[in-house]
MARDO-686915 format. One record per atom (N, C-alpha, C): residue in one letter; x, y, z. Coordinates in steps of 0.001 Angstrom, whole numbers, padded with zeros to 6 digits, always signed. Example, Ala and Ser with C-alpha at 12.3 -4.5 7.8 and 13.67 -1.06 7.14 Angstrom:
BEGIN
A+013190-005690+007800/A+012300-004500+007800/A+013200-003300+007800/S+012850-002250+007080/S+013670-001060+007140/S+012900+000030+007870/
//
This chain:
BEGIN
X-094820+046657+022555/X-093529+046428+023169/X-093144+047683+023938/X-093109+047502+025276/X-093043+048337+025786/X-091645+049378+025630/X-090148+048870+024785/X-089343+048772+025344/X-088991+050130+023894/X-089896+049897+023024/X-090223+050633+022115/X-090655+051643+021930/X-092137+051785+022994/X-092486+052927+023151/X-091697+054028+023968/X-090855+053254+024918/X-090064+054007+025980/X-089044+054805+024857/X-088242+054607+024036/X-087998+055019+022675/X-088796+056532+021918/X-090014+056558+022578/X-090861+057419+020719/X-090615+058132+021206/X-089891+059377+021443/X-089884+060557+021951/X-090169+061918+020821/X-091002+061391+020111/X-091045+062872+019026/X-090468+062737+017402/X-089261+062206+017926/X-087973+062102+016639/X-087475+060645+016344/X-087041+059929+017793/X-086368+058774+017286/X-087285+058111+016711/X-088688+057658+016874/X-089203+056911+016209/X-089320+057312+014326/X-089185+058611+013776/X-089021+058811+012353/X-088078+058130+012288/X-086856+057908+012570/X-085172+057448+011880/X-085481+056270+012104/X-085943+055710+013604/X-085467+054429+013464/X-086813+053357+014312/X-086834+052094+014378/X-087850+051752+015003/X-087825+049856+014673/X-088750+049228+014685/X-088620+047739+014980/X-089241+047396+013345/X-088627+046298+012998/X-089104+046012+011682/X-089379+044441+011836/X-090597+044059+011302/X-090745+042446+011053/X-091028+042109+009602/X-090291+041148+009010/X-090598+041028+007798/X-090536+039496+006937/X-090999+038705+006276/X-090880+037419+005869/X-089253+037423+004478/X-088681+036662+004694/X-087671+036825+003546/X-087888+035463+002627/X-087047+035088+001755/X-087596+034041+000959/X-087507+032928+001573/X-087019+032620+002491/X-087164+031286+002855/X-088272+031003+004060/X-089158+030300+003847/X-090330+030720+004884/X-088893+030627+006221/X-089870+031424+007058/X-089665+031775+008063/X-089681+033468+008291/X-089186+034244+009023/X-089108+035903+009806/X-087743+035894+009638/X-087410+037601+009972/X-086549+038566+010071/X-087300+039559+010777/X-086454+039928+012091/X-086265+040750+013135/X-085505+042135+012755/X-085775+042857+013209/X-085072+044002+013151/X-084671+045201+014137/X-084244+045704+014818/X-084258+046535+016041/X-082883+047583+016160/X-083894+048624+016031/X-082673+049862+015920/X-082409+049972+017107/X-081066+050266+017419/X-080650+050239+018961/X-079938+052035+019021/X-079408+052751+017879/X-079425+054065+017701/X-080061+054788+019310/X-079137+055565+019524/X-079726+056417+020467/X-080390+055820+021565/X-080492+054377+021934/X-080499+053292+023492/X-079563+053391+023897/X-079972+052794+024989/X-079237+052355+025959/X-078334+051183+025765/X-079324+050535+024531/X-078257+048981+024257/X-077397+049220+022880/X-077257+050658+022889/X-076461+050486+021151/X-075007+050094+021241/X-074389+049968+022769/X-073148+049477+023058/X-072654+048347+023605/X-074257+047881+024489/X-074002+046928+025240/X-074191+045517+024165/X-073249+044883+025190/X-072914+043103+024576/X-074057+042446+024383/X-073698+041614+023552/X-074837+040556+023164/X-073797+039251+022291/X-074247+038315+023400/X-073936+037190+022595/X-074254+036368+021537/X-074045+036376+020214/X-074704+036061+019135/X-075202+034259+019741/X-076364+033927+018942/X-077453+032871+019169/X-077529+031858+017870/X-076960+030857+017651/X-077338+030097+016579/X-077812+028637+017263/X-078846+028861+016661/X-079990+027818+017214/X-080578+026616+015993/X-079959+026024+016031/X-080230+024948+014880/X-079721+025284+013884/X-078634+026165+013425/X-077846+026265+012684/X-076116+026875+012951/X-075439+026969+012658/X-074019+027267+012781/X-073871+028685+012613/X-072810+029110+012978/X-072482+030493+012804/X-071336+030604+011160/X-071489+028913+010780/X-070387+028929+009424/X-071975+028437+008225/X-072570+028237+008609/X-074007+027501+008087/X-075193+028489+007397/X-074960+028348+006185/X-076336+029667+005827/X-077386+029034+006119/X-078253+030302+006173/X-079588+029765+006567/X-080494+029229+005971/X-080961+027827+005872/X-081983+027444+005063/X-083575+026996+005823/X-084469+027542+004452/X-085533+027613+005210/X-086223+026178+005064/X-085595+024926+004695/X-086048+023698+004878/X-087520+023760+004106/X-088213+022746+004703/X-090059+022628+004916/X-090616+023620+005713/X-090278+024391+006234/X-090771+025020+007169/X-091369+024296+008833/X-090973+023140+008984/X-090826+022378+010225/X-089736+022047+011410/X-088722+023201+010728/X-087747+022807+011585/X-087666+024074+012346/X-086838+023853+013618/X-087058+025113+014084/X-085568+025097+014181/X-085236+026628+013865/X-084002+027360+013841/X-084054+028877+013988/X-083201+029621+014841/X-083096+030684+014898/X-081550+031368+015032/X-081398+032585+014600/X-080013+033651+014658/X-080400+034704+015657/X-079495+035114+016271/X-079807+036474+016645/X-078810+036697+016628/X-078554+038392+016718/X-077490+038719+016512/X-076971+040490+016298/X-076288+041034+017032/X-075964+043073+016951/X-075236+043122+015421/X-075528+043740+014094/X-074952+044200+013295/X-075259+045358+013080/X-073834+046448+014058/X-073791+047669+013384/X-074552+047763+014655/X-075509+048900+014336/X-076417+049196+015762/X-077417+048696+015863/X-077921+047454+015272/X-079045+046928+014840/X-079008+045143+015963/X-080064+045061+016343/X-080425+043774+017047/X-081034+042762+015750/X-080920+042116+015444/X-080905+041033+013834/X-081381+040486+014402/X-081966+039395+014013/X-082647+038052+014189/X-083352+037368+013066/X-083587+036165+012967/X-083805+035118+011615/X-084579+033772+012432/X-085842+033473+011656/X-085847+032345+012217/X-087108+031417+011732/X-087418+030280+011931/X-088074+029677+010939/X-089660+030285+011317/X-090333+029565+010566/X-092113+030201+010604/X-092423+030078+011828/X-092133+029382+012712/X-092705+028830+014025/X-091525+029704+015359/X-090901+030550+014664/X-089828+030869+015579/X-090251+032530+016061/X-091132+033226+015656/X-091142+034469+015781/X-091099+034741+017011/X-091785+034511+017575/X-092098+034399+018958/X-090686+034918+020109/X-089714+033405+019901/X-088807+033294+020308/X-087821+034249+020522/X-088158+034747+018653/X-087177+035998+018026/X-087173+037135+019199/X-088195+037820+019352/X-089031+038730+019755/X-088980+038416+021344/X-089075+037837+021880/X-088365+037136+023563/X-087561+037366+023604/X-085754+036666+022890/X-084941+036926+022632/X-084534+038230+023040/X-084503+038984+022246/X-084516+040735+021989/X-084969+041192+023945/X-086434+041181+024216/X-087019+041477+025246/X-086268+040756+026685/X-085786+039848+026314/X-085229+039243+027580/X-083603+040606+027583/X-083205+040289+026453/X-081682+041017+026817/X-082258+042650+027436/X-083234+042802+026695/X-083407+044220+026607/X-083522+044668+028144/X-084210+043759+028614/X-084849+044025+030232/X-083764+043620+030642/X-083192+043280+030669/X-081445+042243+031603/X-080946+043886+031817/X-080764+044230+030638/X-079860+045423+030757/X-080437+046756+031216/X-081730+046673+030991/X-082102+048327+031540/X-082566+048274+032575/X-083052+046902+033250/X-083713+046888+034709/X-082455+047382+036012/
//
């Protein structure tokens, strides 16, 4: 990810950096330190994609597709079923380039 490496300068990458991880309900969790970017201020419209913003997240069969995204704190969030990573990770890269191009 390019948008990442533009980021490693020596230091920021120790504190902070991109995290992917499975949580209990099949599907991903996104993670993206925005600390010390360019986007740690800028807007982002939260994303609920097959689920509600009042709706916890359930991980079904793992056939449905649903995704969150979302800025908490200085952090770019995202959630989404097994088949959604992808999306997650677009998501993120589309805003990211919107704003620094």
């Amino acid at each position: 990810m390019g948008w990442y490496l533009s980021h490693c300068d020596g230091d920021w990458e120790h504190e902070y950096g991109v995290t992917i991880d499975t949580p209990d309900n099949p599907g991903w969790s996104l993670t993206v330190d925005l600390d010390g970017t360019p986007l740690e201020q800028r807007p982002f419209v939260p994303i609920f994609d097959g689920v509600t913003d009042e709706e916890p997240v359930q991980g079904g069969d793992g056939d449905t597709r649903w995704m969150v995204c979302r800025i908490e704190g200085a952090k770019f969030k995202a959630y989404g079923g097994p088949r959604d990573l992808g999306r997650m990770i677009g998501t993120f890269r589309a805003w990211a380039q919107r704003l620094t191009n």
